[in-house]
mmCIF file of the N, C-alpha and C atoms, coordinates in Angstrom:
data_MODEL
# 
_entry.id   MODEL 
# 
loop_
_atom_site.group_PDB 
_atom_site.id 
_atom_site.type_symbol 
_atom_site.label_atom_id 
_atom_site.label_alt_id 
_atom_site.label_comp_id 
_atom_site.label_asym_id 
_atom_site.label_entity_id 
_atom_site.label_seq_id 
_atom_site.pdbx_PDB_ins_code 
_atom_site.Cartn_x 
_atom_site.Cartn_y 
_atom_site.Cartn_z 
_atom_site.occupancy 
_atom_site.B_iso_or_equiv 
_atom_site.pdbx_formal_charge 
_atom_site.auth_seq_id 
_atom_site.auth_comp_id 
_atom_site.auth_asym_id 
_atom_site.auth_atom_id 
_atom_site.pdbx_PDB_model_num 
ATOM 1   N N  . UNK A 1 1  ? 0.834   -1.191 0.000   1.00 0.00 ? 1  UNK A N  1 
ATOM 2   C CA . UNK A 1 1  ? 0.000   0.000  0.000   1.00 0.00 ? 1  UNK A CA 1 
ATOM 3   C C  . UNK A 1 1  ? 0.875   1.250  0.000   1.00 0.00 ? 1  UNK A C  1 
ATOM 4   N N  . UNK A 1 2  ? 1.849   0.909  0.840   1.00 0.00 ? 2  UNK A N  1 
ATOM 5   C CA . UNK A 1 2  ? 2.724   2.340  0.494   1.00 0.00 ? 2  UNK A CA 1 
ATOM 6   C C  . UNK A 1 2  ? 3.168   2.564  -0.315  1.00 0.00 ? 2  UNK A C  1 
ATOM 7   N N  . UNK A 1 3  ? 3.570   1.572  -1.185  1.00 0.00 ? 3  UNK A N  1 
ATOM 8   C CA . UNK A 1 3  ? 4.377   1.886  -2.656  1.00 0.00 ? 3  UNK A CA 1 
ATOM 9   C C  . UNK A 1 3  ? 3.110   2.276  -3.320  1.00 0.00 ? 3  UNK A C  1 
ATOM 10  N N  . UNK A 1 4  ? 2.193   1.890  -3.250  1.00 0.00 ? 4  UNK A N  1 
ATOM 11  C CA . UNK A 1 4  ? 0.941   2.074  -4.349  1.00 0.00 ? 4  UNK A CA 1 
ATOM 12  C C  . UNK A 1 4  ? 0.879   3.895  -4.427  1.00 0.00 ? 4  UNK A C  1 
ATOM 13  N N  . UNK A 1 5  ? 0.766   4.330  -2.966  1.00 0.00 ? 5  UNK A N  1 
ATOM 14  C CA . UNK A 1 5  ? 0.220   5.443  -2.402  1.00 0.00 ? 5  UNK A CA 1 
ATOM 15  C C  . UNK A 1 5  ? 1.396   6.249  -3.070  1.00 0.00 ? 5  UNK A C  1 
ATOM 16  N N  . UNK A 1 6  ? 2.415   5.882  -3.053  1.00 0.00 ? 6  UNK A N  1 
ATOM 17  C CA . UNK A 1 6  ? 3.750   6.831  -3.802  1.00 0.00 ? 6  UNK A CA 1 
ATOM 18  C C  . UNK A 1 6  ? 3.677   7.337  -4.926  1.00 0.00 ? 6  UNK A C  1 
ATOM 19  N N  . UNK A 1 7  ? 3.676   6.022  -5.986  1.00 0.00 ? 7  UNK A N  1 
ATOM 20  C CA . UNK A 1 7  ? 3.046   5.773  -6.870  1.00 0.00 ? 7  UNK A CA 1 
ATOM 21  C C  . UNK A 1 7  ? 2.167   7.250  -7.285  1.00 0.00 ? 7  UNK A C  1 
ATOM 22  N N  . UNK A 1 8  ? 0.733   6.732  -6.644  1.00 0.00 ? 8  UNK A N  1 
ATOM 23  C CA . UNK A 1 8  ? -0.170  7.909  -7.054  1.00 0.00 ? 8  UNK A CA 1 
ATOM 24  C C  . UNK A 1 8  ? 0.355   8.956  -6.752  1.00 0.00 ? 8  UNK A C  1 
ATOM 25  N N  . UNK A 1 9  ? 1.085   9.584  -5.516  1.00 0.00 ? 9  UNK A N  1 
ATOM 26  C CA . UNK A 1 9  ? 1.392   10.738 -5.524  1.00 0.00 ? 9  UNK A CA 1 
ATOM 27  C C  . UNK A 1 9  ? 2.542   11.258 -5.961  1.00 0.00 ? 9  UNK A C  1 
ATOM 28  N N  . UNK A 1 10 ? 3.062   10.440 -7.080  1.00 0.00 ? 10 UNK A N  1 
ATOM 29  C CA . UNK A 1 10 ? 4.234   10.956 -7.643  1.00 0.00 ? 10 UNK A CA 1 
ATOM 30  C C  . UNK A 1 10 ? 3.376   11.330 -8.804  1.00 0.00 ? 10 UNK A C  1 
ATOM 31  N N  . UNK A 1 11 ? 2.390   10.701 -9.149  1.00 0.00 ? 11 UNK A N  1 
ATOM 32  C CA . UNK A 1 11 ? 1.725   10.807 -10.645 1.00 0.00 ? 11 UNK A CA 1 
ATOM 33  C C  . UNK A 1 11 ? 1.032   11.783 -10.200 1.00 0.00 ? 11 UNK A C  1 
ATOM 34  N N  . UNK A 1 12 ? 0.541   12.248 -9.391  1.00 0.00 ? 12 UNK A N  1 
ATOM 35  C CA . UNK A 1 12 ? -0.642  13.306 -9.316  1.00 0.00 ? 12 UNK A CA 1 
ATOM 36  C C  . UNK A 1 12 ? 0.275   14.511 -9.013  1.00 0.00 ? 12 UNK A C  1 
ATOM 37  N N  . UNK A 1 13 ? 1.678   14.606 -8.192  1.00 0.00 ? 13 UNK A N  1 
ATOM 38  C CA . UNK A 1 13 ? 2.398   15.746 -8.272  1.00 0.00 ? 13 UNK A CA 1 
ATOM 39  C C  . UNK A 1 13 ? 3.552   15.767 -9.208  1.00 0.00 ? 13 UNK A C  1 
ATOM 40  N N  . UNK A 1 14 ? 4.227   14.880 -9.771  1.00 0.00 ? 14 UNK A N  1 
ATOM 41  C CA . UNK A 1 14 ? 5.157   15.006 -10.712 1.00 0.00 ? 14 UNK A CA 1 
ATOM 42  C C  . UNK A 1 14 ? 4.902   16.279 -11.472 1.00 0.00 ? 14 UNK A C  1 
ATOM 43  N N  . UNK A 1 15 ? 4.257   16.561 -12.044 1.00 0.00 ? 15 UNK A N  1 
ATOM 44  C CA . UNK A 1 15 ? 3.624   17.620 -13.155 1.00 0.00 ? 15 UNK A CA 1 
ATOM 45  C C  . UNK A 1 15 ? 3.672   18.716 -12.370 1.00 0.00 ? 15 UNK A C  1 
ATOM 46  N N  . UNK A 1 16 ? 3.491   18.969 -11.248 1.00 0.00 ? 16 UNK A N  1 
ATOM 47  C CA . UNK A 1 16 ? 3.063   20.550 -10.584 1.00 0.00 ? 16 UNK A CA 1 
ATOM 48  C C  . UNK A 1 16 ? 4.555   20.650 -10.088 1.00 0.00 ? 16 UNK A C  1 
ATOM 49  N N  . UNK A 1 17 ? 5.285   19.558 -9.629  1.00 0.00 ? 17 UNK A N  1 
ATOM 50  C CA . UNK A 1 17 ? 7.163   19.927 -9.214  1.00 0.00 ? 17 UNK A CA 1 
ATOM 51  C C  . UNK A 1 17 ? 7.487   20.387 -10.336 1.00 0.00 ? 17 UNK A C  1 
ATOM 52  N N  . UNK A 1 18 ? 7.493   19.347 -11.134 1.00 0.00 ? 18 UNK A N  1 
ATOM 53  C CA . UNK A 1 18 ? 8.039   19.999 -12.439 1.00 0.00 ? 18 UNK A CA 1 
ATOM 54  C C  . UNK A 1 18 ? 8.069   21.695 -13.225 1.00 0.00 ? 18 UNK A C  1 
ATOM 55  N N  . UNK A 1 19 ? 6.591   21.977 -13.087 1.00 0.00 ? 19 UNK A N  1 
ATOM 56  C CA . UNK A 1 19 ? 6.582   23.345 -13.556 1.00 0.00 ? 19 UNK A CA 1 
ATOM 57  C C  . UNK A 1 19 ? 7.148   24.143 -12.549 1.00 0.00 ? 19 UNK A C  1 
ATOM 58  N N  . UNK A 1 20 ? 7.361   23.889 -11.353 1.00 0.00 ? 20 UNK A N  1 
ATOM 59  C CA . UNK A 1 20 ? 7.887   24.258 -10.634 1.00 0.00 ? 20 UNK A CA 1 
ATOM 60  C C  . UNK A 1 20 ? 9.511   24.811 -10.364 1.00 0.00 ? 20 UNK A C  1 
ATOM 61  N N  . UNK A 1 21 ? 10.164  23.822 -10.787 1.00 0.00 ? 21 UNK A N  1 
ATOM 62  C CA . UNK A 1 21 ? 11.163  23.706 -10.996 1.00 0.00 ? 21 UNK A CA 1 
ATOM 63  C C  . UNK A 1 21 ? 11.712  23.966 -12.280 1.00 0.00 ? 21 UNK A C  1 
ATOM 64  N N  . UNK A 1 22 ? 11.398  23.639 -13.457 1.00 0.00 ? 22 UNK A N  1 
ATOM 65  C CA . UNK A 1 22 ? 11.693  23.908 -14.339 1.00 0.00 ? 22 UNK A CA 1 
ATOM 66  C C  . UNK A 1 22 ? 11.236  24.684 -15.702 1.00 0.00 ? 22 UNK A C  1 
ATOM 67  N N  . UNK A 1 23 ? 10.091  24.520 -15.564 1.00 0.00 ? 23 UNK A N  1 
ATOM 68  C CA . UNK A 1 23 ? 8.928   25.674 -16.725 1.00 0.00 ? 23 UNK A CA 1 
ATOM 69  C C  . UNK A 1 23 ? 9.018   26.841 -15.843 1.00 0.00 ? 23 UNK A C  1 
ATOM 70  N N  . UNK A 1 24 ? 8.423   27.207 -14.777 1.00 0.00 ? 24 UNK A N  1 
ATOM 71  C CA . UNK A 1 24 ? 8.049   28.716 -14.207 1.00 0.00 ? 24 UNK A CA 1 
ATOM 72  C C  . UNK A 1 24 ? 9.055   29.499 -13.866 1.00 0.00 ? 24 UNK A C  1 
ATOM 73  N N  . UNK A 1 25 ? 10.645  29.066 -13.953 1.00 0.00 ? 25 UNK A N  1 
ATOM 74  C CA . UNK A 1 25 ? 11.513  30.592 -14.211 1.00 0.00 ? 25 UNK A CA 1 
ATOM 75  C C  . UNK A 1 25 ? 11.948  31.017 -15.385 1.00 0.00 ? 25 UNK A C  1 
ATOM 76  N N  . UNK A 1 26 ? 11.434  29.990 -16.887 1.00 0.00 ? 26 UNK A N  1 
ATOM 77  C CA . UNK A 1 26 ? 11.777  30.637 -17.920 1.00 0.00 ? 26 UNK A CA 1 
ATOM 78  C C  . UNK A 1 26 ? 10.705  31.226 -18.504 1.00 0.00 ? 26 UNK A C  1 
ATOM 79  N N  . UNK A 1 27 ? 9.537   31.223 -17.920 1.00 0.00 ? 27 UNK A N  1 
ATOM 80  C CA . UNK A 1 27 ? 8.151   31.967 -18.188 1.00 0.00 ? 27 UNK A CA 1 
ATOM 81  C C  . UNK A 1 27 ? 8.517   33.374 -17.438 1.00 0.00 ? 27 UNK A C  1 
ATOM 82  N N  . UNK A 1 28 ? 9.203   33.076 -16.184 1.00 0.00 ? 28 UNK A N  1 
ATOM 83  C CA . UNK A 1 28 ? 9.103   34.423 -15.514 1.00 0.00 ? 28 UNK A CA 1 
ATOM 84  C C  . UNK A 1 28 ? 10.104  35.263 -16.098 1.00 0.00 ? 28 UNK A C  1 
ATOM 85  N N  . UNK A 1 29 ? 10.798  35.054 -16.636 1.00 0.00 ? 29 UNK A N  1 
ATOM 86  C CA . UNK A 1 29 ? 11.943  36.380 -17.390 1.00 0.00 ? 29 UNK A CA 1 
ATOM 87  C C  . UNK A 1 29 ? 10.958  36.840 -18.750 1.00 0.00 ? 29 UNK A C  1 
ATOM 88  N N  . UNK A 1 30 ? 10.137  36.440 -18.949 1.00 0.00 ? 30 UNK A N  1 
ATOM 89  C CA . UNK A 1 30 ? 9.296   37.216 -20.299 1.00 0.00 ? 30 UNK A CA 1 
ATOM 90  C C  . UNK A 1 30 ? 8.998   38.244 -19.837 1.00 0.00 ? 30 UNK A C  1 
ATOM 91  N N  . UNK A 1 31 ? 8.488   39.725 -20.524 1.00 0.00 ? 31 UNK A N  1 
ATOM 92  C CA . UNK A 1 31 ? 7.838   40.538 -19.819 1.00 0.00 ? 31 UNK A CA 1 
ATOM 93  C C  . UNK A 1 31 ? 7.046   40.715 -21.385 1.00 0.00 ? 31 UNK A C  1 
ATOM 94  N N  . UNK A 1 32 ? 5.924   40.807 -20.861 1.00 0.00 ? 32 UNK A N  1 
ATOM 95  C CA . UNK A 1 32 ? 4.839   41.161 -22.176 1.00 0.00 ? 32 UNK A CA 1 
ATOM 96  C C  . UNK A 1 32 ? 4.111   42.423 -21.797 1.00 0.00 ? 32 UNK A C  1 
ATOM 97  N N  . UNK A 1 33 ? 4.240   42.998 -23.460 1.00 0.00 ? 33 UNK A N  1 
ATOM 98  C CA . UNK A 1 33 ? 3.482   44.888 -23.711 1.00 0.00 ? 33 UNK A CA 1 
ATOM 99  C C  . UNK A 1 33 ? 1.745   44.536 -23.658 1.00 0.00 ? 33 UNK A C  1 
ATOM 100 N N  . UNK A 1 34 ? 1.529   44.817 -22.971 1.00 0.00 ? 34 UNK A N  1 
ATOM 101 C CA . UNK A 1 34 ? 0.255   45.212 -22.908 1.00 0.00 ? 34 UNK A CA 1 
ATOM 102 C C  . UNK A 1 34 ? -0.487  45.884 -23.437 1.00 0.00 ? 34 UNK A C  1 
ATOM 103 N N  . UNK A 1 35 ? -1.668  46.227 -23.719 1.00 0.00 ? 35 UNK A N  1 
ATOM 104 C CA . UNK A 1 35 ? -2.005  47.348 -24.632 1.00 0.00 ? 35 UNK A CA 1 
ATOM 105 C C  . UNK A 1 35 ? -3.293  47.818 -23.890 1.00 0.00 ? 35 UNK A C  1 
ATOM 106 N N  . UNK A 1 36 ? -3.019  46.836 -22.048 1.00 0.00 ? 36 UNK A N  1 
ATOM 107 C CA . UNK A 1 36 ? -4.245  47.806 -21.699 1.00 0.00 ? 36 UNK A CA 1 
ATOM 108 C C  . UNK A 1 36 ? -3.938  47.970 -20.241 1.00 0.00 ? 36 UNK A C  1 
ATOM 109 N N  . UNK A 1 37 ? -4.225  49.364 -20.475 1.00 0.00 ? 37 UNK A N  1 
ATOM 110 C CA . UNK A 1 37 ? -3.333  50.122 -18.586 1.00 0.00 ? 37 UNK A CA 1 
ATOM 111 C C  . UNK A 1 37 ? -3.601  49.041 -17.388 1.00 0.00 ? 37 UNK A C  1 
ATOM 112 N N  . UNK A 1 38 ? -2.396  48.859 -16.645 1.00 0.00 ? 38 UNK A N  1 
ATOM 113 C CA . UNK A 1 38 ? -2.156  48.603 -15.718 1.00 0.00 ? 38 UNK A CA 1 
ATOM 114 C C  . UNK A 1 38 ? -3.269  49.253 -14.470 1.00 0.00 ? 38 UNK A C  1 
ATOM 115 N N  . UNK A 1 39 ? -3.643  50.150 -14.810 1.00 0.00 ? 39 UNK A N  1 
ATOM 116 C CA . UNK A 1 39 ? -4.414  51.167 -13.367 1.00 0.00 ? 39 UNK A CA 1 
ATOM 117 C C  . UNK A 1 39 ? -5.595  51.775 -13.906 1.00 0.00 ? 39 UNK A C  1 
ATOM 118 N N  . UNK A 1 40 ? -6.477  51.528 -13.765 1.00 0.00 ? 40 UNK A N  1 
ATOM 119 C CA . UNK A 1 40 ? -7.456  52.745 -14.173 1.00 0.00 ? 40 UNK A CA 1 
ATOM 120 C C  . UNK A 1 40 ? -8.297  53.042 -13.259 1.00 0.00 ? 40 UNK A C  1 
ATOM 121 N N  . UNK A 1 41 ? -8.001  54.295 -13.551 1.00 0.00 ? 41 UNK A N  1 
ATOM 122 C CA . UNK A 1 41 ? -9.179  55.258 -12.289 1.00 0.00 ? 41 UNK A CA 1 
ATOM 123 C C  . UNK A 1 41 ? -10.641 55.447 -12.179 1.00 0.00 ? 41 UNK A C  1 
ATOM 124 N N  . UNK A 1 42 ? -11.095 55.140 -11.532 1.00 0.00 ? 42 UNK A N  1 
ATOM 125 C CA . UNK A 1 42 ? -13.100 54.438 -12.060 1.00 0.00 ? 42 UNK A CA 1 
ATOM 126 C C  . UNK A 1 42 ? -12.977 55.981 -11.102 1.00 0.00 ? 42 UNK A C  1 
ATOM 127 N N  . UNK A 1 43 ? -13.866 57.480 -11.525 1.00 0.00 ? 43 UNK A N  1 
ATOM 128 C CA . UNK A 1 43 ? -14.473 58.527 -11.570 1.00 0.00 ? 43 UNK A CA 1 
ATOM 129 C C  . UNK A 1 43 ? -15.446 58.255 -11.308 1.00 0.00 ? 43 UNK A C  1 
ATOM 130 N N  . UNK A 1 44 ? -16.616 59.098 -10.497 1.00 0.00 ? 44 UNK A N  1 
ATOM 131 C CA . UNK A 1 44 ? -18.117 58.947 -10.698 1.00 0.00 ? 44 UNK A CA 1 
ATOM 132 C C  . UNK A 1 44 ? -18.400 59.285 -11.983 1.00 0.00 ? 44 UNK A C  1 
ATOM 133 N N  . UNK A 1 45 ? -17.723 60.607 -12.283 1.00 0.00 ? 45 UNK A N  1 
ATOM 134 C CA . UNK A 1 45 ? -18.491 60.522 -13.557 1.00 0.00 ? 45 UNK A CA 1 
ATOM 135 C C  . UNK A 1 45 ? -17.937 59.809 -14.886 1.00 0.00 ? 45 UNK A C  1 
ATOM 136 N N  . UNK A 1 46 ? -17.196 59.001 -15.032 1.00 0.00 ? 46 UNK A N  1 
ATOM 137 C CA . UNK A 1 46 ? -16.241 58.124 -15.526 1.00 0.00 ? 46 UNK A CA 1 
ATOM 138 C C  . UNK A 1 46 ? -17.517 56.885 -15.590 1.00 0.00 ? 46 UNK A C  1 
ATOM 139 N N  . UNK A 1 47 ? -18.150 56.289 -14.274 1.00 0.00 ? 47 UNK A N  1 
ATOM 140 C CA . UNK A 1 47 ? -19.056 54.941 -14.472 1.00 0.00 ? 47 UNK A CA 1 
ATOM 141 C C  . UNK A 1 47 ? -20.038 55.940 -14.770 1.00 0.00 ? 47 UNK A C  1 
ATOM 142 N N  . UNK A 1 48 ? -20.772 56.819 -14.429 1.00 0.00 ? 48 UNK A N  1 
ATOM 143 C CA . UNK A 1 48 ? -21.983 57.341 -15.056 1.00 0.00 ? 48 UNK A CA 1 
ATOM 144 C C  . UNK A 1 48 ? -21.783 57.723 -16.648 1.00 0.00 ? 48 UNK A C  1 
ATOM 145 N N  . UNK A 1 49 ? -20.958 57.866 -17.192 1.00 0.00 ? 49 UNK A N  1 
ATOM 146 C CA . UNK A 1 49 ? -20.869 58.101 -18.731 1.00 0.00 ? 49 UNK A CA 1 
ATOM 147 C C  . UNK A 1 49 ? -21.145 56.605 -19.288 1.00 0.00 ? 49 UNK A C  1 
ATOM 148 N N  . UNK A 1 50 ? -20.516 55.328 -18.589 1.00 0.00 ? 50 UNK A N  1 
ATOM 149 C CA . UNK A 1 50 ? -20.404 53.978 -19.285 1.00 0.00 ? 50 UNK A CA 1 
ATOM 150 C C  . UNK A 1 50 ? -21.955 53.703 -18.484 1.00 0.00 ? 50 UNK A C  1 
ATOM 151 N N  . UNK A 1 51 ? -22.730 53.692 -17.736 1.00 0.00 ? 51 UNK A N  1 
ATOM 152 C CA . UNK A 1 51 ? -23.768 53.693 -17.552 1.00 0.00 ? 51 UNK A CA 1 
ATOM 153 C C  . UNK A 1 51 ? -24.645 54.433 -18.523 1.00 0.00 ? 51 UNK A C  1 
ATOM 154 N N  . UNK A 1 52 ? -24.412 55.662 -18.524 1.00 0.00 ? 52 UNK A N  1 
ATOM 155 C CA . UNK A 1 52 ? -25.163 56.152 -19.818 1.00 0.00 ? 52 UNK A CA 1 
ATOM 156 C C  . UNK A 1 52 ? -25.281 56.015 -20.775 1.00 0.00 ? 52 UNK A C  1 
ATOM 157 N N  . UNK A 1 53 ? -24.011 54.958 -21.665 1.00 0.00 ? 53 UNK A N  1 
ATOM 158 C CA . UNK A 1 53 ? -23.411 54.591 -22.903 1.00 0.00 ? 53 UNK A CA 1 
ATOM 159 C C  . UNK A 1 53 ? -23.973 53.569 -23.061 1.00 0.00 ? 53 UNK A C  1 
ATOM 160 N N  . UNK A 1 54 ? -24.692 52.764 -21.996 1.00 0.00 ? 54 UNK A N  1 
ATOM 161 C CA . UNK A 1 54 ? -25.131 51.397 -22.040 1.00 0.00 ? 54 UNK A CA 1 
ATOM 162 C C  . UNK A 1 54 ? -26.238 51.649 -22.003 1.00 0.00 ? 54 UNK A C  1 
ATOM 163 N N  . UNK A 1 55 ? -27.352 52.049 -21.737 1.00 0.00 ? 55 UNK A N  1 
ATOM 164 C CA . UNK A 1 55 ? -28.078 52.344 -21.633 1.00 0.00 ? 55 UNK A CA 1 
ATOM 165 C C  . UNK A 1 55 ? -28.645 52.532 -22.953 1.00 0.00 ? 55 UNK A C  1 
ATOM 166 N N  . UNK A 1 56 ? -27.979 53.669 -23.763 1.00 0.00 ? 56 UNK A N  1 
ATOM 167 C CA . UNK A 1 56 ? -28.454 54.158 -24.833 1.00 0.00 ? 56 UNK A CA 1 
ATOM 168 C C  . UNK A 1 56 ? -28.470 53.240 -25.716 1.00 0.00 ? 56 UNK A C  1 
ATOM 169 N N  . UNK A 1 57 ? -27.503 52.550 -25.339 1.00 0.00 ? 57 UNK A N  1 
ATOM 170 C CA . UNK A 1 57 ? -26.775 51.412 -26.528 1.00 0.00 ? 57 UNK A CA 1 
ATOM 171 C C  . UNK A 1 57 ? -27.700 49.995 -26.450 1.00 0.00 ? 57 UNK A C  1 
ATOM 172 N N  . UNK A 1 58 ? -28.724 49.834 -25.643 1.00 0.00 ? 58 UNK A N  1 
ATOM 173 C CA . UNK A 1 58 ? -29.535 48.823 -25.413 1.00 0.00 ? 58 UNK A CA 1 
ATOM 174 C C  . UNK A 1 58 ? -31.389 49.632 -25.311 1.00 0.00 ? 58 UNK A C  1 
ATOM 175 N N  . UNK A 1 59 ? -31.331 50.885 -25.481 1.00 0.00 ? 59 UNK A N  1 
ATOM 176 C CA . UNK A 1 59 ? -32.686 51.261 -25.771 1.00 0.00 ? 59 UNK A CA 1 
ATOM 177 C C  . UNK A 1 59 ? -33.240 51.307 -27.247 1.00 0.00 ? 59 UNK A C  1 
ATOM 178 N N  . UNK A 1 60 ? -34.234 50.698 -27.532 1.00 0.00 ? 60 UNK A N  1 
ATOM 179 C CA . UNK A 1 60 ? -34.606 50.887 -28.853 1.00 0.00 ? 60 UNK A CA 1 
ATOM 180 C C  . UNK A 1 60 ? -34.440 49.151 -29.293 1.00 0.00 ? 60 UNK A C  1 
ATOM 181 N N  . UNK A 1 61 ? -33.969 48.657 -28.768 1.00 0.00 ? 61 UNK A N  1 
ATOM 182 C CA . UNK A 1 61 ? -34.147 46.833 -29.015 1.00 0.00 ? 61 UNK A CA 1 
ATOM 183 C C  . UNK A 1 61 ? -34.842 46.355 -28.925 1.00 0.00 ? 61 UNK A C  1 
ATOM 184 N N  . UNK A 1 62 ? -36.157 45.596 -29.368 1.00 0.00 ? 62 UNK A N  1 
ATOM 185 C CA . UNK A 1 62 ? -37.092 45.153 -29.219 1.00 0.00 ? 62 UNK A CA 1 
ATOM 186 C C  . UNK A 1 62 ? -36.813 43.905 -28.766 1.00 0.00 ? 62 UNK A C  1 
ATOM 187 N N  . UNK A 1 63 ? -36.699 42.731 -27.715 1.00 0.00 ? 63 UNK A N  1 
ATOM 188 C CA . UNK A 1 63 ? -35.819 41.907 -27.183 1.00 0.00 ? 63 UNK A CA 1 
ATOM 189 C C  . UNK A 1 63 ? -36.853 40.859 -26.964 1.00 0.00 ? 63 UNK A C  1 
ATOM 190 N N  . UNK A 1 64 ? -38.254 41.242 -27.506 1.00 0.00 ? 64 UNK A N  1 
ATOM 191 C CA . UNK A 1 64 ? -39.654 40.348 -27.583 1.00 0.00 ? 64 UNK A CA 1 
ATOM 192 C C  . UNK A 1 64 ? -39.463 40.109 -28.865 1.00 0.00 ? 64 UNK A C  1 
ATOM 193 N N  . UNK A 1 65 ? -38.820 40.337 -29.848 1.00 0.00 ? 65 UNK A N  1 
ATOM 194 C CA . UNK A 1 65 ? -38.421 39.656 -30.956 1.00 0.00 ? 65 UNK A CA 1 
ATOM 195 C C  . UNK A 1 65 ? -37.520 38.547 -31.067 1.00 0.00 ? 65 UNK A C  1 
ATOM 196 N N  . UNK A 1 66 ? -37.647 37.523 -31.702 1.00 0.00 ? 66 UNK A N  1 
ATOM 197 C CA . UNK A 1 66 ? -36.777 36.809 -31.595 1.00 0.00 ? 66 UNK A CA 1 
ATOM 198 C C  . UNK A 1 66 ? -35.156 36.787 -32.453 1.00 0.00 ? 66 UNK A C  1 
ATOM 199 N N  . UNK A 1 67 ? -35.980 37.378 -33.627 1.00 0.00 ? 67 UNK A N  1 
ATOM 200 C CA . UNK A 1 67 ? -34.642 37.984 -34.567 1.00 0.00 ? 67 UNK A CA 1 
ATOM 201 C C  . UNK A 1 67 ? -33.378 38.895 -33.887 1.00 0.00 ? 67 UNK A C  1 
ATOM 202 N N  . UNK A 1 68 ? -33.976 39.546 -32.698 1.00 0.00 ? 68 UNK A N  1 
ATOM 203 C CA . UNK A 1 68 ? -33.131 40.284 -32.413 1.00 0.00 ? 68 UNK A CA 1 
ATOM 204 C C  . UNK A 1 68 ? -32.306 39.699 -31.386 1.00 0.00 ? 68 UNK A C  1 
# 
């Protein structure tokens, strides 16, 4: 039973040491450009414009249609 139990838990963690050890520090020297800010500042009137934008942008849909 103990060898069995090894067994499984070499097979069920082999894969997660591994990235561990050897995949996840040559992933970590990448640095990738983004193209969307790191920070953005949510304004009141910043969500009330995208509230208002949505709004407009979903009035006039008839949504008792099925085509639509």
């Amino acid at each position: 039973m103990f060898v069995g139990g090894l067994v499984v838990g070499l097979y069920i963690f082999f894969p997660l040491i591994s990235w561990k050890l050897y995949l996840e520090p040559a992933f970590a020297s990448f640095s990738y450009e983004s193209h969307i800010p790191k920070s953005t500042i949510l304004t009141k009137n910043y969500l009330k414009s995208l509230f208002i934008n949505t709004a407009t942008a979903l009035t006039g849909v008839n949504y008792e249609n099925a085509s639509n």
